[in-house]
Z-matrix of the N, CA and C atoms (Angstrom, degrees):
N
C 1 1.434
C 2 1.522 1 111.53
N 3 1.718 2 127.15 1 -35.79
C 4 0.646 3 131.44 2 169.86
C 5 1.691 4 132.29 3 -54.18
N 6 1.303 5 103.20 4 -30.60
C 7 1.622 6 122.48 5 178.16
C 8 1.576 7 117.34 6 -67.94
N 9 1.525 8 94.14 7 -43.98
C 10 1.704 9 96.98 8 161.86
C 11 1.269 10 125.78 9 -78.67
N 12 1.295 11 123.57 10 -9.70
C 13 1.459 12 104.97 11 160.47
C 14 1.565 13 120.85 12 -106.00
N 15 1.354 14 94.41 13 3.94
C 16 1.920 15 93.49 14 158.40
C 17 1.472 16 103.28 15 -82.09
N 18 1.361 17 138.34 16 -8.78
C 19 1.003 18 145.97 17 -170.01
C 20 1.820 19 122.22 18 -78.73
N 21 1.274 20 92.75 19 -65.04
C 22 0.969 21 131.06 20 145.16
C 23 1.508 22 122.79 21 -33.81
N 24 1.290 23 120.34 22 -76.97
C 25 0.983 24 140.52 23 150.75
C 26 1.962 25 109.79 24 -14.60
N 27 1.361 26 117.60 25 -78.79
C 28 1.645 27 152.20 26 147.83
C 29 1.654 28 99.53 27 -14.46
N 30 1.333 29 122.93 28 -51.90
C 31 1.210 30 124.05 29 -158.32
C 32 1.628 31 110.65 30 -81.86
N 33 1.857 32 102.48 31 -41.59
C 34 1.416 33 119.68 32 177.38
C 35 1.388 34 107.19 33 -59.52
N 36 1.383 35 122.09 34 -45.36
C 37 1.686 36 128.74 35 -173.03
C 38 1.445 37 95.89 36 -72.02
N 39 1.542 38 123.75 37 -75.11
C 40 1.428 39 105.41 38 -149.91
C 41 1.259 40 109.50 39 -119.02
N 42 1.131 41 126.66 40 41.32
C 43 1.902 42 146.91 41 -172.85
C 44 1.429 43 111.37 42 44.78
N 45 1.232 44 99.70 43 -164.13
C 46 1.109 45 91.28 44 -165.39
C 47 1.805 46 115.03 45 -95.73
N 48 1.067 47 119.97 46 -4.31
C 49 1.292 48 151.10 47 -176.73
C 50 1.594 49 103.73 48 -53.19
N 51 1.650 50 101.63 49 -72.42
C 52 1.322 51 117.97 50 -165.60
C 53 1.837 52 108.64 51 -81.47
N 54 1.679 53 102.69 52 -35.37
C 55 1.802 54 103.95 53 154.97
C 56 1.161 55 115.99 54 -44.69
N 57 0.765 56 132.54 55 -67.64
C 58 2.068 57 138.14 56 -171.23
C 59 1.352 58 104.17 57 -55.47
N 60 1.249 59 119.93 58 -32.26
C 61 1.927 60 131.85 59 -155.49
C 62 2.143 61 77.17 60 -80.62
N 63 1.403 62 100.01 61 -53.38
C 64 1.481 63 106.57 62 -163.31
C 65 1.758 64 112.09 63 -71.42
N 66 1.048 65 104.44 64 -46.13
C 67 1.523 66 107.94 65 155.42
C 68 1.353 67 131.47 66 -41.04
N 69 1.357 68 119.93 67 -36.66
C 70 1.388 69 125.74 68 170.77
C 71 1.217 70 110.98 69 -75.63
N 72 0.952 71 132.80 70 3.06
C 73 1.565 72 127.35 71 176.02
C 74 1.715 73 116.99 72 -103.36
N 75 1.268 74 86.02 73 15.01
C 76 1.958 75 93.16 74 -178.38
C 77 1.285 76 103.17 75 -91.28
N 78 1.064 77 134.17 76 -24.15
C 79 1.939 78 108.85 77 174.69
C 80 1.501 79 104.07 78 -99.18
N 81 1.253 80 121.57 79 -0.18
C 82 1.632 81 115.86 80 153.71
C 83 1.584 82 109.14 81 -44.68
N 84 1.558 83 72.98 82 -74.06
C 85 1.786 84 93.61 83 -163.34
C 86 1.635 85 111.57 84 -64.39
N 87 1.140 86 114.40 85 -8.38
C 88 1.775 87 113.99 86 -171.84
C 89 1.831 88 80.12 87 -91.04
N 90 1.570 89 131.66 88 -50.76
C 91 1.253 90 117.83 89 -168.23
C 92 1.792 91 114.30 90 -69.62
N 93 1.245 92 109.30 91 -27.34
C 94 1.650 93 112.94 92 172.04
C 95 1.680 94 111.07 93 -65.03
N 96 1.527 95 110.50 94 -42.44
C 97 1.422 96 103.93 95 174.02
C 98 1.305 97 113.70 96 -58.78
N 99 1.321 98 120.73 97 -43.66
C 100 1.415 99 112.58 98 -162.52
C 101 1.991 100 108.35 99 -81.61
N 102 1.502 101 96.17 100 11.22
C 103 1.732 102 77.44 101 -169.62
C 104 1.796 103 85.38 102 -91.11
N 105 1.472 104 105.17 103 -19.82
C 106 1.758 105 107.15 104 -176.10
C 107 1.224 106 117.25 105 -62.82
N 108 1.817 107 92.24 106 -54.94
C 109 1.654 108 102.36 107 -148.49
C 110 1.813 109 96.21 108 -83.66
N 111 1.221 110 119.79 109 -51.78
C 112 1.722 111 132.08 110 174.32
C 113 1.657 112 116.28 111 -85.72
N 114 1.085 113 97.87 112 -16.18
C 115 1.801 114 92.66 113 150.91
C 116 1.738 115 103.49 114 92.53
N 117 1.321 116 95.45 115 -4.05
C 118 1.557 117 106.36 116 -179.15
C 119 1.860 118 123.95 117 -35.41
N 120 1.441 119 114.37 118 153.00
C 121 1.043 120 87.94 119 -159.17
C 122 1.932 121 86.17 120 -140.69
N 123 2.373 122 94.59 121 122.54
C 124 1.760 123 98.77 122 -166.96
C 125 0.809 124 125.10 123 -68.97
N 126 1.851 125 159.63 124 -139.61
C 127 0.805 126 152.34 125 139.73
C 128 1.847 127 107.29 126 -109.35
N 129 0.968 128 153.10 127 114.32
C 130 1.116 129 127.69 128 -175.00
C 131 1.894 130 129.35 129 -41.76
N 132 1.112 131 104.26 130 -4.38
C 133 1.447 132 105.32 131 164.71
C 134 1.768 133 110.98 132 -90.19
N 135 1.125 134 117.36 133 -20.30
C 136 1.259 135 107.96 134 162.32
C 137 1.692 136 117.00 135 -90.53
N 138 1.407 137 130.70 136 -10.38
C 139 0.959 138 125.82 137 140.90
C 140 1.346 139 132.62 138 -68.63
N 141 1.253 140 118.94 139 -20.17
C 142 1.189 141 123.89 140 145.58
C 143 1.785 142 137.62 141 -47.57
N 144 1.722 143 96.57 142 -48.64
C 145 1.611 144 113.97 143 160.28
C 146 1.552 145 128.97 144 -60.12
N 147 1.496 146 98.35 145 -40.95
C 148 1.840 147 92.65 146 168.66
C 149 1.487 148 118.99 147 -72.90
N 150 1.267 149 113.16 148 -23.58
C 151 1.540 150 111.34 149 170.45
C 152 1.003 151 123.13 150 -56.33
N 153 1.655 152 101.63 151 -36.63
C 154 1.306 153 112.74 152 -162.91
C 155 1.785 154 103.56 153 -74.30
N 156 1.058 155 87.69 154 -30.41
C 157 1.821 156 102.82 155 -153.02
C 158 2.092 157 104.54 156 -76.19
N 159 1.437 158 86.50 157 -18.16
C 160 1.514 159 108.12 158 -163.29
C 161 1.704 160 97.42 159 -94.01
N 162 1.001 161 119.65 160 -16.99
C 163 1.902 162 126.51 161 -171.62
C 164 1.339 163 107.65 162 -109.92
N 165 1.674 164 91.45 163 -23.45
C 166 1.788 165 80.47 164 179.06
C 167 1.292 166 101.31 165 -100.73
N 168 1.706 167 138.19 166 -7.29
C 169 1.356 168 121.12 167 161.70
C 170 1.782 169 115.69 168 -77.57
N 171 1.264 170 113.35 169 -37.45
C 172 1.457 171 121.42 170 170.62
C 173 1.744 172 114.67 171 -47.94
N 174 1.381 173 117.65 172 -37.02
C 175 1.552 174 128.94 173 159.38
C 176 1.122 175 128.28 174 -65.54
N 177 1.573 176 101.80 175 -39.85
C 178 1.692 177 103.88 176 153.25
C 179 1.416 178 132.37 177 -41.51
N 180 1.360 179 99.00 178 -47.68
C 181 1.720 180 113.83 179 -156.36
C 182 1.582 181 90.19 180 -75.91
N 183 1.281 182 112.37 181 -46.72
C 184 1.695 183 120.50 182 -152.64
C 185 1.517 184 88.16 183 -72.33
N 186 1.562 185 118.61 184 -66.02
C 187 1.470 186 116.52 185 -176.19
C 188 1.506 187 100.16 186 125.08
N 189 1.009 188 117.00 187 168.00
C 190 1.328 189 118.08 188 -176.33
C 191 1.343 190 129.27 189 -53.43
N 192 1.560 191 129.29 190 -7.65
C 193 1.562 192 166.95 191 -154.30
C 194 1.654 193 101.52 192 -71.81
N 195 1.961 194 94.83 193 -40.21
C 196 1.566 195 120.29 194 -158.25
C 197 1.867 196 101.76 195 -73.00
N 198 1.301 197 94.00 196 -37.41
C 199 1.470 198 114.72 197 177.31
C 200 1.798 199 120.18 198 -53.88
N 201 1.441 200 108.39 199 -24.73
C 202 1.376 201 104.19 200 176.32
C 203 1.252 202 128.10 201 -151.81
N 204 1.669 203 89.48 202 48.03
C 205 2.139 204 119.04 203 157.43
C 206 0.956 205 95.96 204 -31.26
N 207 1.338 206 120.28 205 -80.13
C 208 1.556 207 124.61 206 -153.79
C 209 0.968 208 126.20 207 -87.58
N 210 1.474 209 121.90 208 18.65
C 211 1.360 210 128.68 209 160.16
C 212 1.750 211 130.08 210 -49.49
């Protein structure tokens, strides 16, 4: 019960936009914990996927702006 109203909570502060952006980053971070804490062991294509998963929420947040640093 508690999870939904941090949720909730999450949605009132930073809409729902940047919740979902932040939400997607939970089976990153649930698979990075477990290579620490349980010793688990990735494949580099799934290290490949959290990168992926982690640049394309960080592009989210920034906005398309992020796309042409190096212009």
């Amino acid at each position: 019960m508690k999870a939904s109203s941090h949720y909730f909570a999450a949605l009132n502060t930073l809409g729902a936009r940047q919740t979902l952006l932040l939400k997607t980053l939970g089976p990153p971070i649930a698979a990075i914990a477990s290579t620490i804490f349980l010793h688990e062991q990735l494949t580099p294509v799934a290290w490949v996927g959290i990168l992926l998963t982690i640049l394309g929420v960080l592009v989210a947040i920034a906005g398309v702006g992020l796309l042409f640093i190096y212009r």
